[in-house]
Each structure stands twice: as structure tokens, then as C-alpha cells.
N, CA, C and O atoms as a Maestro MAE file, in Angstrom:
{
 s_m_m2io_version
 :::
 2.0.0
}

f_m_ct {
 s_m_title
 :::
 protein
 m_atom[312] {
  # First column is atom index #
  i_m_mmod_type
  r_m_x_coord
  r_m_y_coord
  r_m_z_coord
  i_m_residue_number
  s_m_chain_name
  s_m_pdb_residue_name
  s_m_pdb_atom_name
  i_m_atomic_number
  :::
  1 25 -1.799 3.140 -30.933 1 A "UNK " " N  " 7
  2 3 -1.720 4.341 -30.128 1 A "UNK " " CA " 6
  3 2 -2.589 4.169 -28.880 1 A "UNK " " C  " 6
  4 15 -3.694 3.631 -28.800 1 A "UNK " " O  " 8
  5 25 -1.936 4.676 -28.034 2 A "UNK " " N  " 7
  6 3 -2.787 4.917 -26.293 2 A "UNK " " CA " 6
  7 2 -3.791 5.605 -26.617 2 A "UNK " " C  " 6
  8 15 -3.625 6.420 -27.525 2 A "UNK " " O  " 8
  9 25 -5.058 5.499 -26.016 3 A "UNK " " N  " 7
  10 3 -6.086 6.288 -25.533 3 A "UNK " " CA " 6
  11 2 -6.671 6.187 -24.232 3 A "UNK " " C  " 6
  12 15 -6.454 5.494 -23.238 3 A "UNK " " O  " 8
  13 25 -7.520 7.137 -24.557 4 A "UNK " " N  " 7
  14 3 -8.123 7.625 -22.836 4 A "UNK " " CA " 6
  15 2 -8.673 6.613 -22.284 4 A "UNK " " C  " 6
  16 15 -8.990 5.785 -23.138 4 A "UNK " " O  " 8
  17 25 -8.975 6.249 -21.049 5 A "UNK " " N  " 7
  18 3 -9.971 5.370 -20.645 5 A "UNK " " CA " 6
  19 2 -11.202 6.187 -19.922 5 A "UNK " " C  " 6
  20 15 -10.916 7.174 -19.245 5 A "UNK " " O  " 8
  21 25 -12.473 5.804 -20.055 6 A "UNK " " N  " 7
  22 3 -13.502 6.533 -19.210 6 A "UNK " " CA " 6
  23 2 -13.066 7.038 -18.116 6 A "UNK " " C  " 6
  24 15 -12.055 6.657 -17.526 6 A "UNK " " O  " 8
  25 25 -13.751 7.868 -17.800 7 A "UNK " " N  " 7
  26 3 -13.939 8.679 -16.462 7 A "UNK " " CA " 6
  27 2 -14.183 7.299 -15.533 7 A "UNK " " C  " 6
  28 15 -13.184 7.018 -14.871 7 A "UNK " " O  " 8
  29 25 -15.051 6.601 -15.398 8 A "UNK " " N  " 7
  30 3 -15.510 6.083 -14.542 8 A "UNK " " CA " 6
  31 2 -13.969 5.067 -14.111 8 A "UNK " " C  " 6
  32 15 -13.566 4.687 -13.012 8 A "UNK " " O  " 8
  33 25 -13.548 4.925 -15.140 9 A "UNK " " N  " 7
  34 3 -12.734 4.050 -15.051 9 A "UNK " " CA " 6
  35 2 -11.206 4.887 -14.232 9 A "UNK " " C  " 6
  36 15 -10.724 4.364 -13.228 9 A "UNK " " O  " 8
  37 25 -10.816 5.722 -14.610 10 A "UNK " " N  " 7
  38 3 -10.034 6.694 -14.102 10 A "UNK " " CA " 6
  39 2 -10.095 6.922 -12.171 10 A "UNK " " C  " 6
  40 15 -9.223 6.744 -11.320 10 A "UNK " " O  " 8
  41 25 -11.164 7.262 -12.092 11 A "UNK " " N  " 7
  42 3 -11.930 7.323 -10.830 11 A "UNK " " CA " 6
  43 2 -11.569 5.653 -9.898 11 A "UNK " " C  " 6
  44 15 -10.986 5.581 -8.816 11 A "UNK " " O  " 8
  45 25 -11.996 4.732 -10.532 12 A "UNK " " N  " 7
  46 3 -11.961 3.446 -10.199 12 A "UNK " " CA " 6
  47 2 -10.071 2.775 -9.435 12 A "UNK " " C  " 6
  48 15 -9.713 2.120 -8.456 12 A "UNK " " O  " 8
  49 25 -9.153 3.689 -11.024 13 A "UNK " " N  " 7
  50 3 -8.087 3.403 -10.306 13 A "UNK " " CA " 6
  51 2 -7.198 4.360 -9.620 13 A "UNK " " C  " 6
  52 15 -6.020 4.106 -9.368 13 A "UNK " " O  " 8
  53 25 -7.918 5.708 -9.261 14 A "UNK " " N  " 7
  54 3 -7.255 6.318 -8.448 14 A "UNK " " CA " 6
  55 2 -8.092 5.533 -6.876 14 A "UNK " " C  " 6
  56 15 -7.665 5.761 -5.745 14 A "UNK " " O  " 8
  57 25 -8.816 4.989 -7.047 15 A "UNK " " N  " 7
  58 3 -9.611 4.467 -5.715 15 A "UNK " " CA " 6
  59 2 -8.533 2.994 -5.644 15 A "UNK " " C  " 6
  60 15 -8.465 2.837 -4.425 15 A "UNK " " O  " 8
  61 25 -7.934 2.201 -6.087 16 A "UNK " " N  " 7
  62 3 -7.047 1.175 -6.039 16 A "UNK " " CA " 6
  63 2 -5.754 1.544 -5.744 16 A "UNK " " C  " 6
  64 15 -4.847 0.845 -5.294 16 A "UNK " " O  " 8
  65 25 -5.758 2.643 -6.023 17 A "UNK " " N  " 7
  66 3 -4.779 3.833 -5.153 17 A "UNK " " CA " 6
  67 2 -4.434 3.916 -3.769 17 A "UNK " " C  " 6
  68 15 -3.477 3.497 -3.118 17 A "UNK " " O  " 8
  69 25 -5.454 4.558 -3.490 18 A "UNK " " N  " 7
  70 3 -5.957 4.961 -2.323 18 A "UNK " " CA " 6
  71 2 -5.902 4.107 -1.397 18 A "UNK " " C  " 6
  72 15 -5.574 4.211 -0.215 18 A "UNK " " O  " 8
  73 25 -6.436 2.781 -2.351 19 A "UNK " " N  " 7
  74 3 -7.101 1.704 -1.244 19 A "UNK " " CA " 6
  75 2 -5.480 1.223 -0.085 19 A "UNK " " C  " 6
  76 15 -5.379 0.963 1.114 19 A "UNK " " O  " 8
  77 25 -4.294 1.317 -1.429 20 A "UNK " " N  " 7
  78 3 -2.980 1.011 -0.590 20 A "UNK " " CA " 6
  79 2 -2.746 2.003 0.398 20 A "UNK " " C  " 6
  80 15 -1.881 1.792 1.248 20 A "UNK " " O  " 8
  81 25 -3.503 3.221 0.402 21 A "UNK " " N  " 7
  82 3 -2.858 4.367 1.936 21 A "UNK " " CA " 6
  83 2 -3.806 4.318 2.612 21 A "UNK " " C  " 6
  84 15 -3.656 5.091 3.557 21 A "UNK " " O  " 8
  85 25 -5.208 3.553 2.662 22 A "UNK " " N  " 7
  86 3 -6.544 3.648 3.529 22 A "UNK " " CA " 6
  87 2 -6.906 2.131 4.100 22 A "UNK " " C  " 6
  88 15 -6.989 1.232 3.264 22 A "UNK " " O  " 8
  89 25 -7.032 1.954 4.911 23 A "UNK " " N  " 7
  90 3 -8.059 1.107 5.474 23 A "UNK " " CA " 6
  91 2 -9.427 1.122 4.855 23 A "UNK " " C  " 6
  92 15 -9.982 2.203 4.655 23 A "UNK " " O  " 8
  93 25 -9.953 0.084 4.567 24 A "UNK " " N  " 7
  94 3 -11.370 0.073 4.486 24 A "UNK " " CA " 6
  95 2 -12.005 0.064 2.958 24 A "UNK " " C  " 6
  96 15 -11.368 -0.441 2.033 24 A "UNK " " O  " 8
  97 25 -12.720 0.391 2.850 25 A "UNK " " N  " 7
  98 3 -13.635 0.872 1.563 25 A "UNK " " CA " 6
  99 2 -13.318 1.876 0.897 25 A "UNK " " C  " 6
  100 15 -12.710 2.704 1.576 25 A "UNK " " O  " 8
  101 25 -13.494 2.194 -0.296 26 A "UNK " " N  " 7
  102 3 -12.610 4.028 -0.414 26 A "UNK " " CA " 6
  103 2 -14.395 4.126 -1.383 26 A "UNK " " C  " 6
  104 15 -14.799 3.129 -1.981 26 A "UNK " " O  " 8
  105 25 -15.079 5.215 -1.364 27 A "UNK " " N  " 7
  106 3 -16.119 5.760 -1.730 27 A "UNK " " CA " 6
  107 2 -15.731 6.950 -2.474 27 A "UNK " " C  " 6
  108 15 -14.677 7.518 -2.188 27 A "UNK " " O  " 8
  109 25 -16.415 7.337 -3.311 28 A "UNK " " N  " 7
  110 3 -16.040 8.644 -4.624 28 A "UNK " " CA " 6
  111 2 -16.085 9.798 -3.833 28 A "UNK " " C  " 6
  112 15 -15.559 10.734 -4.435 28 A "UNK " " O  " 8
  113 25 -16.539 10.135 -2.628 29 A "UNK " " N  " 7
  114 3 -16.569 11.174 -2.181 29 A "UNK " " CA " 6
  115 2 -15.476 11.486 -1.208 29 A "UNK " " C  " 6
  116 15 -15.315 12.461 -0.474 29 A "UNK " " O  " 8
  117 25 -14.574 10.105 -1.444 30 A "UNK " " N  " 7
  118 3 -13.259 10.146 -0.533 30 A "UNK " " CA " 6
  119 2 -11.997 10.686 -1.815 30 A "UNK " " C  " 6
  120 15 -11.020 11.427 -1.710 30 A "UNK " " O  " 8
  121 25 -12.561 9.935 -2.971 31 A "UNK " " N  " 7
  122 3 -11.885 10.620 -4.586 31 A "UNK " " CA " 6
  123 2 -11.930 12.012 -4.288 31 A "UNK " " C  " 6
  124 15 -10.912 12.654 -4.027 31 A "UNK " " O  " 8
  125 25 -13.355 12.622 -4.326 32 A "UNK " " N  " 7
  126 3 -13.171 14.012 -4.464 32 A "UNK " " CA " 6
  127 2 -12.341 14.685 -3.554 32 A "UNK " " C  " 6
  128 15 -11.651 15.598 -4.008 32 A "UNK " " O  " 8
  129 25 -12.248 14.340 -2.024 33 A "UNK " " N  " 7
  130 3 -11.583 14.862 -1.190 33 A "UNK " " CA " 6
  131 2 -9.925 14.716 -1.510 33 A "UNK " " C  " 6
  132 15 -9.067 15.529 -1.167 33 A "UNK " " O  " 8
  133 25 -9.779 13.873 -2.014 34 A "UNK " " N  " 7
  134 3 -8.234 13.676 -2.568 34 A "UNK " " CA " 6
  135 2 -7.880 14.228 -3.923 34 A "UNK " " C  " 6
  136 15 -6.740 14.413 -4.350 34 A "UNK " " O  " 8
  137 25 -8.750 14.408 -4.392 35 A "UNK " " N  " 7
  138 3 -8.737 15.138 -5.634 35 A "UNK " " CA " 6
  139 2 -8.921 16.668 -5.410 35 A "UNK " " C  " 6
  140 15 -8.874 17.354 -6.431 35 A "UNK " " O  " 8
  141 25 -9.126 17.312 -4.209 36 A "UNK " " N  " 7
  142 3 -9.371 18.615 -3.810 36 A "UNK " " CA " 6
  143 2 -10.214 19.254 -4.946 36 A "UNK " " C  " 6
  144 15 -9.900 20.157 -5.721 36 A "UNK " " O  " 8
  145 25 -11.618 18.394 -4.820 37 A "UNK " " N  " 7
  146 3 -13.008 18.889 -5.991 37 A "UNK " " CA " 6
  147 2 -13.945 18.762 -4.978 37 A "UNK " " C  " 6
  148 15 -13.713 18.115 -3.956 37 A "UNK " " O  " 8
  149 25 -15.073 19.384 -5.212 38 A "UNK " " N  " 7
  150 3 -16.413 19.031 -4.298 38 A "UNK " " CA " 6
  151 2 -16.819 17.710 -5.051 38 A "UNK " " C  " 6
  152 15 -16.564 17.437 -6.224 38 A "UNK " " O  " 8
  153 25 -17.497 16.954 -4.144 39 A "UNK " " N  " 7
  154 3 -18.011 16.056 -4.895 39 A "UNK " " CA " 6
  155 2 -19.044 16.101 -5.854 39 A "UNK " " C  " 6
  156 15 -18.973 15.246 -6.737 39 A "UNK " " O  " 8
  157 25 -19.879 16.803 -5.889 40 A "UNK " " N  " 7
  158 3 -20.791 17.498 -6.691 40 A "UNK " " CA " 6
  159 2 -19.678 17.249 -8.332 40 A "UNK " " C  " 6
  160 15 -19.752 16.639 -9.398 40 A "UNK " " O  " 8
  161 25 -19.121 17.786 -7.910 41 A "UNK " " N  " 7
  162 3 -18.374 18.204 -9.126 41 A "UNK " " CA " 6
  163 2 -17.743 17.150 -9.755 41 A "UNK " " C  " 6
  164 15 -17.586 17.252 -10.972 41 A "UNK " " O  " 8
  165 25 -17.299 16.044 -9.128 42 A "UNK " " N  " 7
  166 3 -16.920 14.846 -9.358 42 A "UNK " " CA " 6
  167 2 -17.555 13.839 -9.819 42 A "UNK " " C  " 6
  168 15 -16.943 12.914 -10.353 42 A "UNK " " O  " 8
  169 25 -19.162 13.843 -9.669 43 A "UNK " " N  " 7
  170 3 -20.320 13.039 -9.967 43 A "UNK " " CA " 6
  171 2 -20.861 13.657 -11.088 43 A "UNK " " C  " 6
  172 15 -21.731 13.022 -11.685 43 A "UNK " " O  " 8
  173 25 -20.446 15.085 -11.639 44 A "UNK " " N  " 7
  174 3 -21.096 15.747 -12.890 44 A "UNK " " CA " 6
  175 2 -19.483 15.037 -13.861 44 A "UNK " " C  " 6
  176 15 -19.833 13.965 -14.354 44 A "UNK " " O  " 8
  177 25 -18.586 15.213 -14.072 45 A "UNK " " N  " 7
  178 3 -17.547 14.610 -14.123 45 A "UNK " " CA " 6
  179 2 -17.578 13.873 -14.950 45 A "UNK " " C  " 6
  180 15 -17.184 13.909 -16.115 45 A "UNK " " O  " 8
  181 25 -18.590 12.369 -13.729 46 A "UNK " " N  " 7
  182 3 -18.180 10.971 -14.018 46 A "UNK " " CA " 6
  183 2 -19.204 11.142 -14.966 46 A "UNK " " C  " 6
  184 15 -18.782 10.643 -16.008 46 A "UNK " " O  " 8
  185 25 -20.401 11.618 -15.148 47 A "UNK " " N  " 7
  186 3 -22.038 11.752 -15.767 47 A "UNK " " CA " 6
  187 2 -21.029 11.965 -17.099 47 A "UNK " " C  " 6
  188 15 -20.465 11.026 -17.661 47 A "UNK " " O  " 8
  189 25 -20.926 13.171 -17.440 48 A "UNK " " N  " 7
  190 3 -20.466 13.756 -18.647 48 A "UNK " " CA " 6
  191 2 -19.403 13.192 -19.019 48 A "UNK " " C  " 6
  192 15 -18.782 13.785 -19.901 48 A "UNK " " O  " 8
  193 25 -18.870 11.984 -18.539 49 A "UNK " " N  " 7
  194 3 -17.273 11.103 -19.134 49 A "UNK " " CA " 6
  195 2 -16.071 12.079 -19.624 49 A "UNK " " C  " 6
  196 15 -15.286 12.027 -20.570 49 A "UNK " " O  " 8
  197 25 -16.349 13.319 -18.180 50 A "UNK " " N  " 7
  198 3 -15.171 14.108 -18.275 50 A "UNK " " CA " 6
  199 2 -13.667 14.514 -17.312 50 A "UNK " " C  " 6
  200 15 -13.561 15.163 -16.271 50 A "UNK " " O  " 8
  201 25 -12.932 14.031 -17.908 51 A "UNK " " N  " 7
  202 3 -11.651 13.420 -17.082 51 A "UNK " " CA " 6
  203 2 -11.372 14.713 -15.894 51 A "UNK " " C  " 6
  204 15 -11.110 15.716 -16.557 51 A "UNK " " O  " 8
  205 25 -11.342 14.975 -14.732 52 A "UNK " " N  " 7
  206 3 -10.316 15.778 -14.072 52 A "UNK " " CA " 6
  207 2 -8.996 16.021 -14.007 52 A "UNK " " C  " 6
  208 15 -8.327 15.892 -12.981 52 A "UNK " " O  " 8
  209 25 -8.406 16.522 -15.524 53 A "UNK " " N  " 7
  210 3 -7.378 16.190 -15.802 53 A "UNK " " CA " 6
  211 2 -6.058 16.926 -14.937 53 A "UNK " " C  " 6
  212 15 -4.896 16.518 -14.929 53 A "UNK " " O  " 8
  213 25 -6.781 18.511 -13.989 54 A "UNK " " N  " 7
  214 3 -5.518 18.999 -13.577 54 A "UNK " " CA " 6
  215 2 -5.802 18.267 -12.447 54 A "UNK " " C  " 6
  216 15 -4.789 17.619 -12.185 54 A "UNK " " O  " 8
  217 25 -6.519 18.085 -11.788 55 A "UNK " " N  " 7
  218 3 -6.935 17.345 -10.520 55 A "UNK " " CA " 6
  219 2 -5.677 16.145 -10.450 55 A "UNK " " C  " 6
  220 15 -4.645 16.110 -9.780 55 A "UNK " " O  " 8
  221 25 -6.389 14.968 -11.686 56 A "UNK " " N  " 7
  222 3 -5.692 13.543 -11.704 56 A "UNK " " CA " 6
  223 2 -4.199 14.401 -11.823 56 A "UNK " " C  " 6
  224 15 -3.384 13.897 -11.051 56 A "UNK " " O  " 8
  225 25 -3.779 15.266 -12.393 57 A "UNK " " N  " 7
  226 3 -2.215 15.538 -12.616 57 A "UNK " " CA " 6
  227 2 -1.688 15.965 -11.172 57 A "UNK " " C  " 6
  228 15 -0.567 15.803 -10.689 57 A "UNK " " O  " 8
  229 25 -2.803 16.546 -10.634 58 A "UNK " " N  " 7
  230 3 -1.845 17.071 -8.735 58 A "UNK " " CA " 6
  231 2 -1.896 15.894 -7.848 58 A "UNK " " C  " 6
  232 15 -1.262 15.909 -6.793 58 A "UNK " " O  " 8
  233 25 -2.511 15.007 -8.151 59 A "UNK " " N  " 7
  234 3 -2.822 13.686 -7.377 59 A "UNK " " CA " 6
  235 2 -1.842 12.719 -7.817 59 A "UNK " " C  " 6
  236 15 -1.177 12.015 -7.056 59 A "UNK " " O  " 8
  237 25 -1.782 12.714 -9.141 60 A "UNK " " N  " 7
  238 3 0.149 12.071 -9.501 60 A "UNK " " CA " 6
  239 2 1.158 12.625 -9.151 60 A "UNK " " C  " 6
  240 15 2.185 12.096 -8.729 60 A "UNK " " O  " 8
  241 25 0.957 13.621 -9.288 61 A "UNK " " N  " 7
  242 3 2.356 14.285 -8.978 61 A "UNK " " CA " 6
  243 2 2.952 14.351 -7.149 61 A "UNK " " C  " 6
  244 15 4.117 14.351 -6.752 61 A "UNK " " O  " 8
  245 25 1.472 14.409 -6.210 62 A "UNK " " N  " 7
  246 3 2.040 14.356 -4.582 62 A "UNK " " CA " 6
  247 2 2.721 12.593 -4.663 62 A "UNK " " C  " 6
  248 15 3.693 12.098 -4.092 62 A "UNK " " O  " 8
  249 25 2.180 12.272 -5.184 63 A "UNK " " N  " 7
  250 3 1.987 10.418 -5.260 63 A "UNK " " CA " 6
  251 2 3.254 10.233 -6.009 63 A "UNK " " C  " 6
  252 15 3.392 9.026 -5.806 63 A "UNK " " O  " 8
  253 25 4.402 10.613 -6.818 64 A "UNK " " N  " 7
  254 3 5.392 10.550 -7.794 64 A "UNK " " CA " 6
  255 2 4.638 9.486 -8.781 64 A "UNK " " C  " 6
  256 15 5.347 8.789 -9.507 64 A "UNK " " O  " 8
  257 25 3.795 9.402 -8.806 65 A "UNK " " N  " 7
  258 3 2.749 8.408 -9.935 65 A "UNK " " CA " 6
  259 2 2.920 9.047 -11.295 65 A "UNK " " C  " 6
  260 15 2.676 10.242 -11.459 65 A "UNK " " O  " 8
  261 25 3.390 8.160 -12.392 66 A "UNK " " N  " 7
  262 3 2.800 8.457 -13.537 66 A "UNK " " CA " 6
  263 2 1.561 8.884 -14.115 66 A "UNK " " C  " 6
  264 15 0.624 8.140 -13.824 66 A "UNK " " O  " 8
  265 25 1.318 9.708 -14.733 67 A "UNK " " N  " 7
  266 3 -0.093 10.186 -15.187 67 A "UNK " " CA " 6
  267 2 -0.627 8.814 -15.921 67 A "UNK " " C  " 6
  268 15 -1.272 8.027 -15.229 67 A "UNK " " O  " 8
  269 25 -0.372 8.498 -17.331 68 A "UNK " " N  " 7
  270 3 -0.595 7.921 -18.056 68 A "UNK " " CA " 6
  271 2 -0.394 6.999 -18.098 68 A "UNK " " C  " 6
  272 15 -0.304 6.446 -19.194 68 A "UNK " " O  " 8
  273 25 -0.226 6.364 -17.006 69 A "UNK " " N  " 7
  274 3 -0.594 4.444 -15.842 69 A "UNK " " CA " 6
  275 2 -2.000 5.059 -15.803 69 A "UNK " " C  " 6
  276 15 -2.698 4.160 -16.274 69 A "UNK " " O  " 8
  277 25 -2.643 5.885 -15.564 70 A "UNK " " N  " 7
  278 3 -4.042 6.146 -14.262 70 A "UNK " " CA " 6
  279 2 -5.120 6.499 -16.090 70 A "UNK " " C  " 6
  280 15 -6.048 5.911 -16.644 70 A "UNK " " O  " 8
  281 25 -4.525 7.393 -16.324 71 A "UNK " " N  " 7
  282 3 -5.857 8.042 -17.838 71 A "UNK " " CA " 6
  283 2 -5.676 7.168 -18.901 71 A "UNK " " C  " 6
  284 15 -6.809 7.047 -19.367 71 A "UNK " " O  " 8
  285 25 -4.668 6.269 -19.769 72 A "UNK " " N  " 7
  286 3 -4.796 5.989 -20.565 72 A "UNK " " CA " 6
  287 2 -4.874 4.346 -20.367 72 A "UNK " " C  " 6
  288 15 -4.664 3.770 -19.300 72 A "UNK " " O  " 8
  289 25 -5.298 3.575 -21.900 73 A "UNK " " N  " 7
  290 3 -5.108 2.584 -21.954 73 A "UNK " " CA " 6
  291 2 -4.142 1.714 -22.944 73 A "UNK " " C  " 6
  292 15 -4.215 2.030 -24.131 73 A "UNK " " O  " 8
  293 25 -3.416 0.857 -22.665 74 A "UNK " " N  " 7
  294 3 -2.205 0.436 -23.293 74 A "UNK " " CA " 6
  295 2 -3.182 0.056 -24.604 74 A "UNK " " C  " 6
  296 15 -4.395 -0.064 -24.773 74 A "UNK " " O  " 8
  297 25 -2.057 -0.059 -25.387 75 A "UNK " " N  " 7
  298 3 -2.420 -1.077 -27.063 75 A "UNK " " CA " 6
  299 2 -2.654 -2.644 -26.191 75 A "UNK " " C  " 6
  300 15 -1.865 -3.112 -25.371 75 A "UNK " " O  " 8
  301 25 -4.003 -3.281 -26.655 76 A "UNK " " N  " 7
  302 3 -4.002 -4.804 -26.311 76 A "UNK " " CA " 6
  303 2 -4.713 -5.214 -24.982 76 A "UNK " " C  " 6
  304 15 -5.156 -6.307 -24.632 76 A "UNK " " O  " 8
  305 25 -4.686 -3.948 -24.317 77 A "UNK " " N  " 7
  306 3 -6.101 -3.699 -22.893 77 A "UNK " " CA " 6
  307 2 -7.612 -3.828 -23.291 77 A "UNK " " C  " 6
  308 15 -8.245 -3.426 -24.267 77 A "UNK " " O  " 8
  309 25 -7.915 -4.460 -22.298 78 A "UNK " " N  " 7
  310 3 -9.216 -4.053 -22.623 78 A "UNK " " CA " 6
  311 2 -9.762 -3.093 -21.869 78 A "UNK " " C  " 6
  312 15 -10.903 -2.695 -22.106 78 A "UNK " " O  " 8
  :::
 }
 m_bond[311] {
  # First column is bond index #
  i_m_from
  i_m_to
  i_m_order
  :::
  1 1 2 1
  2 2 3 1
  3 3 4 2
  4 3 5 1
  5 5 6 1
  6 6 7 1
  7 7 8 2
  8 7 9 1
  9 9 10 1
  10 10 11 1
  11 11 12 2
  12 11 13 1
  13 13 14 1
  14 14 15 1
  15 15 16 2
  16 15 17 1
  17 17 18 1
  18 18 19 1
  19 19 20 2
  20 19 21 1
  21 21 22 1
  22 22 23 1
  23 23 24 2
  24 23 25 1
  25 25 26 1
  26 26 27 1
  27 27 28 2
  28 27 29 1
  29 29 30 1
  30 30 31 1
  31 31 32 2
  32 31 33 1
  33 33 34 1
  34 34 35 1
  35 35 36 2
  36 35 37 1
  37 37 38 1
  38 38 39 1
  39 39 40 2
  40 39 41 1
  41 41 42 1
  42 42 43 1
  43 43 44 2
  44 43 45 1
  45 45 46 1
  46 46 47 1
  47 47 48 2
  48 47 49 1
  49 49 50 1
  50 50 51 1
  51 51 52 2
  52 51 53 1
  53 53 54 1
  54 54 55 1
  55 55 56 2
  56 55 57 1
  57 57 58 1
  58 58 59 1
  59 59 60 2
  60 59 61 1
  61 61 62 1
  62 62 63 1
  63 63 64 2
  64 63 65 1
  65 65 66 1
  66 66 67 1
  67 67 68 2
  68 67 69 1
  69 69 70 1
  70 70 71 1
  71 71 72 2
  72 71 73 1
  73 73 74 1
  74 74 75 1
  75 75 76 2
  76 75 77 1
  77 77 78 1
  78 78 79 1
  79 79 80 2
  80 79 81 1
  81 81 82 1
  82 82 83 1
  83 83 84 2
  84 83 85 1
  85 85 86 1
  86 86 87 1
  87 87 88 2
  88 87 89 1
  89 89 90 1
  90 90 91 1
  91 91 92 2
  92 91 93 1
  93 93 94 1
  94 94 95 1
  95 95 96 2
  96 95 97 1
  97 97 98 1
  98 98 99 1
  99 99 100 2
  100 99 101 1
  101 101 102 1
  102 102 103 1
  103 103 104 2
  104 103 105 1
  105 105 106 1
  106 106 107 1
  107 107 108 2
  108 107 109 1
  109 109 110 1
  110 110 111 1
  111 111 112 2
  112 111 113 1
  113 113 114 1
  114 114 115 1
  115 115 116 2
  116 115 117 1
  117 117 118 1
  118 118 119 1
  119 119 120 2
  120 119 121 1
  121 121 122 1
  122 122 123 1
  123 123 124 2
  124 123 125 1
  125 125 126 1
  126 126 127 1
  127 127 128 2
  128 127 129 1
  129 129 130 1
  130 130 131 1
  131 131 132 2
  132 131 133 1
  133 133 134 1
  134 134 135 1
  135 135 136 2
  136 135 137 1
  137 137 138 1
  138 138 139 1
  139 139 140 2
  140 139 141 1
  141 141 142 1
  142 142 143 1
  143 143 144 2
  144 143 145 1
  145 145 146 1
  146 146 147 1
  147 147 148 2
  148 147 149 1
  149 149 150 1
  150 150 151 1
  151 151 152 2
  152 151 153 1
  153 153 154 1
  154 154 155 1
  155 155 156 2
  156 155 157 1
  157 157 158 1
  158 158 159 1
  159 159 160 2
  160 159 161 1
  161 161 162 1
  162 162 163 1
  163 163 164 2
  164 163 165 1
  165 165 166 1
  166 166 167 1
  167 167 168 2
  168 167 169 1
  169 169 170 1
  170 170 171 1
  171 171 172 2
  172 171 173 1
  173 173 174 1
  174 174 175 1
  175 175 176 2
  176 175 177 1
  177 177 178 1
  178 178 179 1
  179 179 180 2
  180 179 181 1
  181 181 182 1
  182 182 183 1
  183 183 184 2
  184 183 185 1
  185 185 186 1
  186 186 187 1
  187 187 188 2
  188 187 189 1
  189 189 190 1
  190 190 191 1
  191 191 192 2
  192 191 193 1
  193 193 194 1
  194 194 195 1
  195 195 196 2
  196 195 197 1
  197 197 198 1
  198 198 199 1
  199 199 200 2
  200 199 201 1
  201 201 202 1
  202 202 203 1
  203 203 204 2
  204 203 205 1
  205 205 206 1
  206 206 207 1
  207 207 208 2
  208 207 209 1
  209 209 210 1
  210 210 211 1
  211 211 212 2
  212 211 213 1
  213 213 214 1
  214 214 215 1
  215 215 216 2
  216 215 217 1
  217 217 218 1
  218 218 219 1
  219 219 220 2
  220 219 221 1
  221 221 222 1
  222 222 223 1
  223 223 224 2
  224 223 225 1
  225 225 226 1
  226 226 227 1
  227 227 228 2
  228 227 229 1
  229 229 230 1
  230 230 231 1
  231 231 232 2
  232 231 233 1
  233 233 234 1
  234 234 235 1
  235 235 236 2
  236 235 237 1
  237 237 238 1
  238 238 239 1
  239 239 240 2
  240 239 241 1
  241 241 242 1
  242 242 243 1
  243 243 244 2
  244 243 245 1
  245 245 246 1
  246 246 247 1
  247 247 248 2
  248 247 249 1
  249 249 250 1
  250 250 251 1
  251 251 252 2
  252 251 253 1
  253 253 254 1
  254 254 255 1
  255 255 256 2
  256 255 257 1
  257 257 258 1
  258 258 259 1
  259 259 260 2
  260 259 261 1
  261 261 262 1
  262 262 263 1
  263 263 264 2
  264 263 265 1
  265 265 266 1
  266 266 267 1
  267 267 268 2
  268 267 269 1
  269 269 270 1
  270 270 271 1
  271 271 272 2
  272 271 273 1
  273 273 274 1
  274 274 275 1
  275 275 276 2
  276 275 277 1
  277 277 278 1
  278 278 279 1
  279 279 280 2
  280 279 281 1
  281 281 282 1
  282 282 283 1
  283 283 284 2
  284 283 285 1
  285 285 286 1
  286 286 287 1
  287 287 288 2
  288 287 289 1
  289 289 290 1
  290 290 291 1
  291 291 292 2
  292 291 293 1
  293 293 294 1
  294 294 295 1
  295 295 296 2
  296 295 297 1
  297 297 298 1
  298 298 299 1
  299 299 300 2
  300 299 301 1
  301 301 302 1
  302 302 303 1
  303 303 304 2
  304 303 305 1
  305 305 306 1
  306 306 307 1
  307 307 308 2
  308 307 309 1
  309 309 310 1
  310 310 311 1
  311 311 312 2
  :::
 }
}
């Protein structure tokens, strides 16, 4: 069975995301802005290994992205 992957990790590949529509570096406080969260809120979040789950779902959905490519991890991943 699939499970979750960390927050941190979540965060990491919506930023590998990003990185294909941005130039440059992508920084967590460019996450939050795309995630329409304060960043504050995004760094308590990553602390507490707690997913932004409607967030990550409006950020798939402008993107036609699958959710569960980005939160979960396959059987056999590390």
C-alpha cells in the first residue's frame, strides 16, 4: 500500500515543479506564494510534518497534476 511522504519532502517536489515554470532557484517562500499560504504558515507545516493538503490539492488541480505523484510514495521507493 501507498503512503504519505513527509512534508518536507512534499514541499521539495512541488519546488521541482515549479523549477519547470521559473528561472532560477525556487525558495519555500516562493512554495508558500504558490500555495496561496503565508509563509509563516508553511514553515510551522514543514516543523509539525503536516501536509497542506487543500493547498497541495489547488496547486494540482491549476497544474492538471495528479495529487498522489506529489503526497504519496509508491510500493519499492525509497
Amino acid at each position: 500500500m501507498d503512503e504519505f511522504v513527509e512534508c518536507r519532502e512534499v514541499i521539495e517536489r512541488v519546488k521541482d515543479i515549479l523549477s519547470n515554470e521559473i528561472d532560477g532557484f525556487i525558495f519555500d517562500y516562493m512554495v508558500a506564494d504558490e500555495l496561496k499560504i503565508p509563509y509563516s504558515t508553511l514553515r510551522f507545516k514543514i516543523v509539525k510534518n503536516k501536509l497542506p493538503l487543500k493547498e497541495i490539492a489547488r496547486f494540482c488541480y491549476d497544474r492538471d497534476l495528479i495529487i498522489n505523484d506529489i503526497i504519496l510514495r509508491k510500493k519499492g521507493e525509497n
